[in-house]
C-alpha atoms as an extended CHARMM CRD file, in Angstrom:
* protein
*
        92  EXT
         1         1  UNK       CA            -15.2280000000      -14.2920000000        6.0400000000  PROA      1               0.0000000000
         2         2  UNK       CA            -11.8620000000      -14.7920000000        4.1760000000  PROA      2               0.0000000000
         3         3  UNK       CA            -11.5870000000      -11.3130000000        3.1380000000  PROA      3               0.0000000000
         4         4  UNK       CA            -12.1020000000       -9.9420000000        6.5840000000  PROA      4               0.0000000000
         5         5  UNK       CA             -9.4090000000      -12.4860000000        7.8670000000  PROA      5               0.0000000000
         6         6  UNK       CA             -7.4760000000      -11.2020000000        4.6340000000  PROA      6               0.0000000000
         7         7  UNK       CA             -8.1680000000       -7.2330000000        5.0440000000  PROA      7               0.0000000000
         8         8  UNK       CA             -7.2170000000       -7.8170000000        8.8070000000  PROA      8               0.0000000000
         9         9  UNK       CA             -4.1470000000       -9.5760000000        7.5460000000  PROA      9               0.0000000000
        10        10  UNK       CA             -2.9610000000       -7.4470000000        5.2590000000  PROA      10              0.0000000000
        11        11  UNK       CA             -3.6980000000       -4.0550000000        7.7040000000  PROA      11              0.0000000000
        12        12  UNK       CA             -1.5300000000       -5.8670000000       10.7970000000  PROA      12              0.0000000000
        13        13  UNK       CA              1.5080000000       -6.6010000000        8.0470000000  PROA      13              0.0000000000
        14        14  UNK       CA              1.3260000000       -3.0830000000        6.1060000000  PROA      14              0.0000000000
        15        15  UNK       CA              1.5080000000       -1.4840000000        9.8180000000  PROA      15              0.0000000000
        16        16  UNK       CA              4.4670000000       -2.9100000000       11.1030000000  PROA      16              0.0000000000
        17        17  UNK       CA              5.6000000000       -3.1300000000        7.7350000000  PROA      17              0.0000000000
        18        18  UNK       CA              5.5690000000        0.9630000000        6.9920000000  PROA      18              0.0000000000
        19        19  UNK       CA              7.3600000000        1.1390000000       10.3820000000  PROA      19              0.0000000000
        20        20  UNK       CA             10.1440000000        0.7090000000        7.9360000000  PROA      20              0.0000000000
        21        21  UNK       CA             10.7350000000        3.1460000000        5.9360000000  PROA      21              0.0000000000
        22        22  UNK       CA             12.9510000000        2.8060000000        3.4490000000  PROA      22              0.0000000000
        23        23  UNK       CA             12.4110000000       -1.5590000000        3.1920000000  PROA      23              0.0000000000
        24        24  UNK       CA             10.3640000000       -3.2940000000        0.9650000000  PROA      24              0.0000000000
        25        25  UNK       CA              6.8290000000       -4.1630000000        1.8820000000  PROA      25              0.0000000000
        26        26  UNK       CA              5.3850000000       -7.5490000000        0.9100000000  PROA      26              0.0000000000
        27        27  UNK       CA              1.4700000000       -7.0970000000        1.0070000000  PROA      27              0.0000000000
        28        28  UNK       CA             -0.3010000000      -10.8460000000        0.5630000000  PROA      28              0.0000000000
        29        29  UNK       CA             -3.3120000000      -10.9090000000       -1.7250000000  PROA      29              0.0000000000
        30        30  UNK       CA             -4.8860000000      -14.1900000000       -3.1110000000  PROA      30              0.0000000000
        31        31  UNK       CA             -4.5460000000      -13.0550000000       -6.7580000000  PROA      31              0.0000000000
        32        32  UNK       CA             -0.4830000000      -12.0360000000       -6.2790000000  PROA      32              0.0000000000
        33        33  UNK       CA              1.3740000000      -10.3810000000       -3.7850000000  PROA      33              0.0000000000
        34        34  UNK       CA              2.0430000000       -6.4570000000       -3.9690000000  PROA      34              0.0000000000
        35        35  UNK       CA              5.5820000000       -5.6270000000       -3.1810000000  PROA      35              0.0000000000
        36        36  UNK       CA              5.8520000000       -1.9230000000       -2.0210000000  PROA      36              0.0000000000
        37        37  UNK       CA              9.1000000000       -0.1860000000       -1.6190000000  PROA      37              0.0000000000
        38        38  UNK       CA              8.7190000000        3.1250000000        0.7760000000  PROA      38              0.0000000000
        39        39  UNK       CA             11.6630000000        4.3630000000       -0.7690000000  PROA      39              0.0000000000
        40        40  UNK       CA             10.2920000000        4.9200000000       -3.9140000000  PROA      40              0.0000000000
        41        41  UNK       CA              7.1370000000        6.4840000000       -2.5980000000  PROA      41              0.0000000000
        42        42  UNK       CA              8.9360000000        9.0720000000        0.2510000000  PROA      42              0.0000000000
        43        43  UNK       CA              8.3120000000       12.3650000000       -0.7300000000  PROA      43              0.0000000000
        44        44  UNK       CA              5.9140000000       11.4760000000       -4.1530000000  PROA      44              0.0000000000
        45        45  UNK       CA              2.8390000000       13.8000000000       -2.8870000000  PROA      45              0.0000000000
        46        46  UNK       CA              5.1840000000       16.0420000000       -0.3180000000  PROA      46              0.0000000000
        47        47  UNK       CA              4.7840000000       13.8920000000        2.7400000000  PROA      47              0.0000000000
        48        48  UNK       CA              3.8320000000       10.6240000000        4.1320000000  PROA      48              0.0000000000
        49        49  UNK       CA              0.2830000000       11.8010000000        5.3800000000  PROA      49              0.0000000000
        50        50  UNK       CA             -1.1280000000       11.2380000000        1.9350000000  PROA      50              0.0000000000
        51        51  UNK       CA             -1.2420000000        7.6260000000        2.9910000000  PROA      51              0.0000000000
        52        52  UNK       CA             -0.2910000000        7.3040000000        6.1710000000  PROA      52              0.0000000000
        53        53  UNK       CA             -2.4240000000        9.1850000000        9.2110000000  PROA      53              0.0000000000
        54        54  UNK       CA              0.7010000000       11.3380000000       10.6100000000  PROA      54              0.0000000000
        55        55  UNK       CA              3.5290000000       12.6500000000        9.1780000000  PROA      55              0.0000000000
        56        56  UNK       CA              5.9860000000       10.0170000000       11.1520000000  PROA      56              0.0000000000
        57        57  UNK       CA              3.8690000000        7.3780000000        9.3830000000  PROA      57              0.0000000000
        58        58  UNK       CA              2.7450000000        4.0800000000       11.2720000000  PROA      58              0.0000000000
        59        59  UNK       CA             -0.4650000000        3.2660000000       10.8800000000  PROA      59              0.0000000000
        60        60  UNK       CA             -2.6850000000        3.6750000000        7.7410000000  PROA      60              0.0000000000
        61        61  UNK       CA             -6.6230000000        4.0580000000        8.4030000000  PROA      61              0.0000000000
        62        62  UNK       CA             -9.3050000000        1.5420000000        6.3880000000  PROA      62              0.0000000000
        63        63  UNK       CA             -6.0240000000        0.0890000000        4.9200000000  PROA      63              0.0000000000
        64        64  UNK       CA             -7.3670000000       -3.4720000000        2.8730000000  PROA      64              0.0000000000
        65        65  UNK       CA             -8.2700000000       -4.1070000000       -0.4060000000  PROA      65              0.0000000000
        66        66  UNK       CA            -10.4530000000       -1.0430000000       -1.2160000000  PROA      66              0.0000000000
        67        67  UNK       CA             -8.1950000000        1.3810000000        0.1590000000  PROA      67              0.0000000000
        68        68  UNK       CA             -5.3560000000        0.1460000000       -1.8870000000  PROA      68              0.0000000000
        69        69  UNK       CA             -7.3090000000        0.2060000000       -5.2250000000  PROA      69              0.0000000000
        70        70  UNK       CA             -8.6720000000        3.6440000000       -4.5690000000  PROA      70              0.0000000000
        71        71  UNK       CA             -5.7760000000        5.5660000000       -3.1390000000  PROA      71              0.0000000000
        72        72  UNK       CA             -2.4710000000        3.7080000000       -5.3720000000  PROA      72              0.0000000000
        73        73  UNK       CA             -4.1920000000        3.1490000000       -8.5880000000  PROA      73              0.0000000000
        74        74  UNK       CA             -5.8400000000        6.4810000000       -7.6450000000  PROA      74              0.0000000000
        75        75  UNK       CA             -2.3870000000        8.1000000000       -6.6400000000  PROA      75              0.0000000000
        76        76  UNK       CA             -0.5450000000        6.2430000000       -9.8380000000  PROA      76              0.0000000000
        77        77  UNK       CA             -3.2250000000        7.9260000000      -12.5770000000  PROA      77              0.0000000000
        78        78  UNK       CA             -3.3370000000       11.0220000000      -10.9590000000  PROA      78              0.0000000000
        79        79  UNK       CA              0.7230000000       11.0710000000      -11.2040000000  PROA      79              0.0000000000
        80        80  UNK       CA              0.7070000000        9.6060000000      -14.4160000000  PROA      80              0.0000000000
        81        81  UNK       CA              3.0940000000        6.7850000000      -13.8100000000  PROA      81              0.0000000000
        82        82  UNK       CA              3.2300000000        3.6180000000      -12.0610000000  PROA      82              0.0000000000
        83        83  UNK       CA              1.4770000000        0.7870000000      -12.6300000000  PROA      83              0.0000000000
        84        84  UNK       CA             -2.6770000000        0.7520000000      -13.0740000000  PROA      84              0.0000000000
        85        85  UNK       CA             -3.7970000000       -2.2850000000      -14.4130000000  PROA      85              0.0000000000
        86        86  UNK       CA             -3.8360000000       -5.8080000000      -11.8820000000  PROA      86              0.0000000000
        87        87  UNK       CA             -0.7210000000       -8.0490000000      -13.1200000000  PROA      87              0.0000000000
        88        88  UNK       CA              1.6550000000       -4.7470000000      -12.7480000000  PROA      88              0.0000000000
        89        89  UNK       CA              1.1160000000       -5.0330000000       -8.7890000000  PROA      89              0.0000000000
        90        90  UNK       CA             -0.0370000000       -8.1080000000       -8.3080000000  PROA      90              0.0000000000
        91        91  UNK       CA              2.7500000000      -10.7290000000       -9.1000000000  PROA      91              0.0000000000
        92        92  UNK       CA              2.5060000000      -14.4760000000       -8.7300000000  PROA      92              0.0000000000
């Protein structure tokens, strides 16, 4: 039950947070929070449908827990950079 209240949580404050964007997105997690910065993201795999489900953004399908794992890590190998292992996201 927590980590539908939490997956719920987190989907409601990533969409109004990537309303934003160029600010810095503060996604709560029980093992640290993730802090997201648009800015350094815009324009990484050409445009912001490759998270996002239209091109002016808004709101991110399935977006919780899974999602993030599978599409950032995911993104961040395939790139090879950014950070891939739990404590380089997730900060205390």
């Amino acid at each position: 039950m927590k980590s539908i209240i939490a997956a719920a949580a987190l989907t409601l404050f990533c969409a109004a947070g990537a309303l934003a964007h160029d600010k810095v997105v503060v996604l709560e997690a029980k093992n640290g929070n993730v802090t997201f910065e648009h800015a350094k993201h815009k324009g990484v795999k050409g445009d912001c449908k490759a998270c996002h489900e239209s091109e002016a953004g808004g709101k991110i399908a399935g977006m919780g827990k899974d999602w993030a794992h599978k599409t950032c890590i995911g993104c961040h190998k395939e790139m090879a950079k950014g950070p891939q292992k739990c404590g380089e996201c997730h900060k205390k």
